[in-house]
C-alpha positions in Angstrom: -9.0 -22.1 21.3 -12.9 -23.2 20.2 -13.1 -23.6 17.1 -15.5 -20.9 16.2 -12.7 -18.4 18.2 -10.8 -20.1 15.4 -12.7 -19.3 12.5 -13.1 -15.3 14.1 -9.3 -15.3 14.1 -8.9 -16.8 10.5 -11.1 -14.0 9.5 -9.5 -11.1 11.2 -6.4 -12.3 9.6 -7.9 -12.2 6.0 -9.8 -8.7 7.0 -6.3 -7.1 8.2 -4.2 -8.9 5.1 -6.7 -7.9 2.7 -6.0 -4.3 3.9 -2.7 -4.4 2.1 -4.8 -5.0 -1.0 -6.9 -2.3 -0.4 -4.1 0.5 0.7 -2.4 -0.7 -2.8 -5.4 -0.2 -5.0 -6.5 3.5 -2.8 -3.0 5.2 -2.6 -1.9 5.9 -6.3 -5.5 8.1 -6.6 -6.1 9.3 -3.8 -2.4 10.5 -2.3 -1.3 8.9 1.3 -2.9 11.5 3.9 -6.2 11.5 2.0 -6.6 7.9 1.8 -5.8 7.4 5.6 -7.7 10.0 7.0 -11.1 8.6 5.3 -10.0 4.9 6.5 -9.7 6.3 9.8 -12.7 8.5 9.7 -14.9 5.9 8.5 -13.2 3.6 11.2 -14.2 5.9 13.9 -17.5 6.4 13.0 -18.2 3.0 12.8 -16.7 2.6 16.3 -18.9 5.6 17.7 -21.7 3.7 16.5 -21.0 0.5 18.3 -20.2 2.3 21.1 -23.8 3.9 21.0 -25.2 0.7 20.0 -24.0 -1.0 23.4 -25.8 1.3 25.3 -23.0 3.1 27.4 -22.4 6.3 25.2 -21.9 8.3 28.4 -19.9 6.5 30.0 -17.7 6.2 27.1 -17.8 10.1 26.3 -16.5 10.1 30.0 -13.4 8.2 29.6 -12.4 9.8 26.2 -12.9 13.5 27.9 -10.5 11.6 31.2 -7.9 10.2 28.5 -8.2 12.7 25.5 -4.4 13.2 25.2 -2.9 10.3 25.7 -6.0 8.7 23.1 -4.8 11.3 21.1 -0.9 10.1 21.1 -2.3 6.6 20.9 -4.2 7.5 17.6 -1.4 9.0 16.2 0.9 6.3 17.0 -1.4 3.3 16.2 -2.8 4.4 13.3 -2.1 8.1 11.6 1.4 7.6 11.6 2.0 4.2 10.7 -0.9 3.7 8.6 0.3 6.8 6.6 4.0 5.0 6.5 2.4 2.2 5.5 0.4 3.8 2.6 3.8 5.3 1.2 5.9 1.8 1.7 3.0 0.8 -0.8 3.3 3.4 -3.4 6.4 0.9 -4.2 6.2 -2.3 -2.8 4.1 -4.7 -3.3 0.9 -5.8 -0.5 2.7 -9.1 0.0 6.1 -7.2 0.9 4.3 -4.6 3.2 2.5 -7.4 5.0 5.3 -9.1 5.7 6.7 -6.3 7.0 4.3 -5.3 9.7 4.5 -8.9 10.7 8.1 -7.2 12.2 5.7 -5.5 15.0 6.1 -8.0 17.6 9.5 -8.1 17.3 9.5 -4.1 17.9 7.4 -4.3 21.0 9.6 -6.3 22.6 12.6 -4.3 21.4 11.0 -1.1 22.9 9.5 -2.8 26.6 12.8 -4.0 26.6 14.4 0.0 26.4 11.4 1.6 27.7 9.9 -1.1 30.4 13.1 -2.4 30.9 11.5 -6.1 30.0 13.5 -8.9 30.2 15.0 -10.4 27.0 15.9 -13.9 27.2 18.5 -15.3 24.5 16.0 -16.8 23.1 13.9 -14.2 22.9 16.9 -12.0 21.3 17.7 -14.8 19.2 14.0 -14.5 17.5 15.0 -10.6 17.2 17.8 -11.4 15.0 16.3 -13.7 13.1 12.9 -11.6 12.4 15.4 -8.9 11.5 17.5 -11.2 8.8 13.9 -12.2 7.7 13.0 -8.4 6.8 16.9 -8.3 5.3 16.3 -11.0 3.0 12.8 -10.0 1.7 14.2 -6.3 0.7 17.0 -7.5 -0.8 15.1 -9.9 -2.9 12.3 -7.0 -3.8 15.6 -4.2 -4.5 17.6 -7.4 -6.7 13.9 -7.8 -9.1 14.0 -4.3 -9.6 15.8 -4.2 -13.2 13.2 -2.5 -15.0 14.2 1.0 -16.2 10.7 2.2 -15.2 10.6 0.5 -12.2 11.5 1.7 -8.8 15.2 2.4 -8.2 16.4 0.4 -5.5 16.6 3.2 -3.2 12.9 3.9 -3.2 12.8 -0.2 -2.7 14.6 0.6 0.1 13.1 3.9 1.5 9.5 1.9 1.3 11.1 -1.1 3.3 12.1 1.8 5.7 8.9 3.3 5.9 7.1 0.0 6.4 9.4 -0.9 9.4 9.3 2.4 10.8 5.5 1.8 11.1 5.9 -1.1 12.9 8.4 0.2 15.2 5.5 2.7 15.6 2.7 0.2 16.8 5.7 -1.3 19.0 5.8 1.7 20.6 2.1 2.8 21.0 1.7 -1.0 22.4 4.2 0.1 24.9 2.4 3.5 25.2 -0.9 2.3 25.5 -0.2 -0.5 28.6 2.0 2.6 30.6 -0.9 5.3 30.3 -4.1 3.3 29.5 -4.1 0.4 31.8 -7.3 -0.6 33.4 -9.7 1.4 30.4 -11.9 -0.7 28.4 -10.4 -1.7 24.8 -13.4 -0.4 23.2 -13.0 2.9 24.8 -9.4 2.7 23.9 -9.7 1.4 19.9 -12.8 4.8 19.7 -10.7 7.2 21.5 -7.3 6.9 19.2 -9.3 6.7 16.1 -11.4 9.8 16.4 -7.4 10.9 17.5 -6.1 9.7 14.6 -8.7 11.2 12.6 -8.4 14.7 14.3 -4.5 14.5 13.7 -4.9 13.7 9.8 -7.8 16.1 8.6 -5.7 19.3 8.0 -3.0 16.6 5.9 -5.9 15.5 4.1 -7.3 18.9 3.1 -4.0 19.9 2.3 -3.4 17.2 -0.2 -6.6 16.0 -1.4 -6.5 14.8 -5.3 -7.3 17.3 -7.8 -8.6 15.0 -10.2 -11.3 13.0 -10.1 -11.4 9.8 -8.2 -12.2 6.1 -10.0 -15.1 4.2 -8.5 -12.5 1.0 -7.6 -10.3 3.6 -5.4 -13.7 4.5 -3.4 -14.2 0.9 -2.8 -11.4 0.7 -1.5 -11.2 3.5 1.2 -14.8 2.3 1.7 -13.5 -1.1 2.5 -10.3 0.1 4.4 -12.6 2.1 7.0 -15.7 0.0 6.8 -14.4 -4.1 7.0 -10.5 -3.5 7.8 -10.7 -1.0 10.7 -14.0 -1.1 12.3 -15.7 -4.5 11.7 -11.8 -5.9 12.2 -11.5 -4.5 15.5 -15.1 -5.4 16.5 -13.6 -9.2 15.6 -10.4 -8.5 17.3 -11.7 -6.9 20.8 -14.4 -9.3 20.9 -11.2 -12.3 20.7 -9.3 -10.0 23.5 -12.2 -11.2 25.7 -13.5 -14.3 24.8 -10.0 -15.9 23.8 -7.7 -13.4 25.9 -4.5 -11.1 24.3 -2.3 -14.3 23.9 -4.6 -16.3 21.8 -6.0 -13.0 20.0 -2.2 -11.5 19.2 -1.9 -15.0 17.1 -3.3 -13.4 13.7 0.1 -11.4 13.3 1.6 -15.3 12.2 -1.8 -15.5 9.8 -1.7 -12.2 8.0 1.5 -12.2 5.7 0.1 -15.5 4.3 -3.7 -13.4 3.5 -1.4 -10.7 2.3 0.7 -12.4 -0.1 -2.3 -14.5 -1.1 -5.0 -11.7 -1.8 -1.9 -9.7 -4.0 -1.2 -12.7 -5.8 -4.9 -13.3 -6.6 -6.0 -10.0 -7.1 -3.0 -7.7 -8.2 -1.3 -10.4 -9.8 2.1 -9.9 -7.8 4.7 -11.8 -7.9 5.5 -14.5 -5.5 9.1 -15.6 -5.4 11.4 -18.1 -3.5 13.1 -15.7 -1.8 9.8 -14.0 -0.9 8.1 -17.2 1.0 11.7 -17.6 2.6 11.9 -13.9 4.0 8.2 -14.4 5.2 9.0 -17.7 6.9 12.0 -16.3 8.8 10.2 -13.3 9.1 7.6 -15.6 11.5 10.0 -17.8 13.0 11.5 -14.7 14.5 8.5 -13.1 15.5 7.4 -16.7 17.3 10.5 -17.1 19.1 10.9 -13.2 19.9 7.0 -13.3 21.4 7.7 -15.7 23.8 4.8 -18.4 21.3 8.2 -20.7 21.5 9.3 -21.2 25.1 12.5 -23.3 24.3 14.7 -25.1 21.8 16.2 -28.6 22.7 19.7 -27.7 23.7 19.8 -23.7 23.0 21.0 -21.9 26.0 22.2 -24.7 28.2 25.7 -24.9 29.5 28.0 -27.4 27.7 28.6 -30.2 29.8 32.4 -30.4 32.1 34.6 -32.9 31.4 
């Protein structure tokens, strides 16, 4: 990878960890569907505009009128669903947890090619399942066992947020799954406009529905501003834009990056805690994922045959 591909990737990674940040700060004012149908919205709207901006707005209305419903499923998969399960994870734990978390999505698209595409899992490749799995084990358990304040979450919200946060990534496994069975051969941009303007169709009535009585604080409109603005559409101008000039492998990279912007930015900004037990669920969390992904082809000695004697 060149090293400015480099630098576009480090910054995607801080753009989607920071998102964390932002969802934490959004959701306790403005509810979960309201939040995530403006981050959407906005996201979509920004793409449209791109879109325009490179000239080939017919063409693209084309495609999205060709591919409206399974765009539409794609928008609800990718995004309205999981970034609302996301949003509610985050009502109780913190952005460094929930990033973590979603770092589980690799390991759930392989999981579900595997039932689905009937992929091949290799041992070492199921191996990394288990281990990405223990990783997730280890982080709840350490986020249910700090949980003895009285006015703290019980540790069965702790562990109906960790539930939440995986079934979102199980989600994204499942749209990537989704997306390469009924969208192969359209172009990512068309793809990433399509399912948002989906997404955003699919969450307007949630949104109206539950939209804050009170008034809203200027910090939780920066947020949603930054959520649809910098996290959704300028990150998946950088993201597409690595797709070509780096290609899927190289570009699918930043899942190992985020967790570490995510427990960083909630540290620094949110002032959450970072334990032990934390960075160790994290790094088994990405050890998993690496070996699960296929980014670690082989271990000296796993899977061979002991020798006869």
């Amino acid at each position: 990878m060149k090293p400015r591909h480099l630098v576009q990737l480090l910054a995607l990674a801080a753009v989607w960890g920071a998102s964390f940040l932002f969802i934490r700060v959004g959701v306790a004012e403005f509810g979960v569907a309201p939040l995530m149908a403006l981050r959407v919205g906005i996201g979509a709207l920004f793409l449209l505009g791109m879109t325009v901006a490179r000239g080939a707005p017919l063409e693209a209305l084309r495609v999205l009128r060709a591919r409206a419903w399974p765009l539409f499923v794609v928008g609800v998969l990718n995004s309205a669903a999981p970034f609302c399960l996301f949003a509610f994870a985050e009502l109780t734990l913190s952005a460094g947890t929930t990033s973590v978390i979603n770092a589980t999505t690799p390991l759930w698209g392989a999981l579900v090619a595997y039932v689905w595409l009937r992929d091949r899992l290799t041992a070492l490749r199921t191996l990394g399942m288990a281990i990405g799995f223990a990783g997730v084990v280890t982080l709840v358990w350490d986020q249910i066992a700090s949980t003895h304040d009285a006015l703290g979450p019980t540790p069965l919200a702790t562990a109906l947020a960790a539930a939440a946060a995986m079934g979102a990534a199980l989600l994204y496994g499942i749209a990537a799954n989704y997306t390469k069975r009924r969208l192969a051969g359209v172009d990512a941009m068309a793809i990433a406009t399509g399912s948002m303007v989906g997404s955003t169709i699919a969450l307007i009535p949630f949104a109206v529905a539950t939209w804050p009585a009170q008034s809203v604080s200027v910090s939780a409109w920066g947020a949603v501003l930054s959520l649809g603005v910098v996290c959704t559409g300028v990150a998946y101008f950088i993201y597409f834009h690595l797709l070509n000039v780096a290609g899927p492998a190289r570009a699918m990279t930043v899942t190992f990056v985020i967790p570490v912007f995510g427990i960083l930015w909630g540290a620094l900004f949110l002032h959450e805690e970072v334990s032990p037990a934390m960075l160790a669920g994290c790094a088994i969390v990405l050890v998993g994922t690496a070996l699960a992904t296929g980014a670690v082809k082989r271990i000296p000695g796993f899977g061979r045959r002991a020798p006869q004697t």
